[in-house]
C-alpha positions as CSV (number, residue, x, y, z in Angstrom):
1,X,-13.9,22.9,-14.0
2,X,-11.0,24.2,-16.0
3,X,-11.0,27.5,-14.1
4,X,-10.8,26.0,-10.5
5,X,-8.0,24.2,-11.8
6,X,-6.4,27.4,-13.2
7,X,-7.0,29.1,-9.8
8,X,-5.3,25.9,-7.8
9,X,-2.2,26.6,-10.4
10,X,-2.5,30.1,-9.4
11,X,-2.4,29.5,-6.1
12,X,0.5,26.9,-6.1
13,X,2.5,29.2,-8.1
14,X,2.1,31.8,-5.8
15,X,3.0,30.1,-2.8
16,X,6.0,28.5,-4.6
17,X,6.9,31.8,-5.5
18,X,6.2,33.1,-1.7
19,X,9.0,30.5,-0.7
20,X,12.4,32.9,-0.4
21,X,15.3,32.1,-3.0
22,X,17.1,29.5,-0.3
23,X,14.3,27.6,0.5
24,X,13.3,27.1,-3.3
25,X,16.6,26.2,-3.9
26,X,17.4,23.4,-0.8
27,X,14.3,21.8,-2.0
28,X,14.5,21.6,-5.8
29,X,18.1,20.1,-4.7
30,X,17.1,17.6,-2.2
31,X,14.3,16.4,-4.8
32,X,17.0,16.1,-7.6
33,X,19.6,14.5,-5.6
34,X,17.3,12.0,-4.3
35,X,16.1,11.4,-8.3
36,X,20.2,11.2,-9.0
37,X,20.4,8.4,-6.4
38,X,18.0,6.4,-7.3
39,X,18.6,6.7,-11.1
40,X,22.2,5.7,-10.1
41,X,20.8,2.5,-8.4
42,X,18.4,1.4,-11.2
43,X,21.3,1.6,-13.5
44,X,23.6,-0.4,-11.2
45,X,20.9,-3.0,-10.6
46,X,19.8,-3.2,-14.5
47,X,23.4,-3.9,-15.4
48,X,24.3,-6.7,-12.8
49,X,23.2,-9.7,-14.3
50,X,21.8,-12.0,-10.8
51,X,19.9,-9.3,-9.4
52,X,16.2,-8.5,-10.7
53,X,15.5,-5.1,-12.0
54,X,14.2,-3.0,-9.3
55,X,11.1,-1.1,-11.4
56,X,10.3,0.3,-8.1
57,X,13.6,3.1,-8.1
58,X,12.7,3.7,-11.8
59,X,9.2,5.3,-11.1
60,X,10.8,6.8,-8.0
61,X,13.3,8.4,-9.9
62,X,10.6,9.5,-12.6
63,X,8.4,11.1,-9.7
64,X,11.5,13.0,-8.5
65,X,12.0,14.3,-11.4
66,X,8.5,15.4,-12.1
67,X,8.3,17.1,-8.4
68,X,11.4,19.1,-10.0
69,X,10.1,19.9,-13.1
70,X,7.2,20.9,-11.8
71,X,8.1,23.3,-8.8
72,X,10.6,25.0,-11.6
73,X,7.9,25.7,-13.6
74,X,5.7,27.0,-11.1
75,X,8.6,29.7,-10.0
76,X,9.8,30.5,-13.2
77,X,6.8,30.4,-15.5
């Protein structure tokens, strides 16, 4: 079990790292933007008092930010 899910790893990280330097770039910067947005809005809708937190942008932001972390990793480690 463990080493089909080191060879799925192994093949992600290859085909990350297949992805040319631009590519891997304009990605991992749409996916953080898109995080950046959305953790803006949380904030602004936590700190205005009539509206109802919006839980819904927080995991949004939280899965952007996990896409990120984890196609970094899988180029760079």
């Amino acid at each position: 079990m463990s080493s089909m899910l080191c060879d799925v790893w192994q093949d992600f990280c290859s085909w990350i790292v297949g992805w040319g330097d631009i590519a891997f770039y304009v990605v991992v910067s749409v996916f953080a933007v898109i995080g950046l947005l959305a953790m803006v809005s949380f904030v602004k809708k936590s700190y205005a008092k009539e509206d109802k937190i919006k839980w819904g942008t927080l995991i949004l932001t939280v899965i952007m930010f996990a896409i990120v972390a984890v196609l970094c990793i899988a180029k760079f480690a």
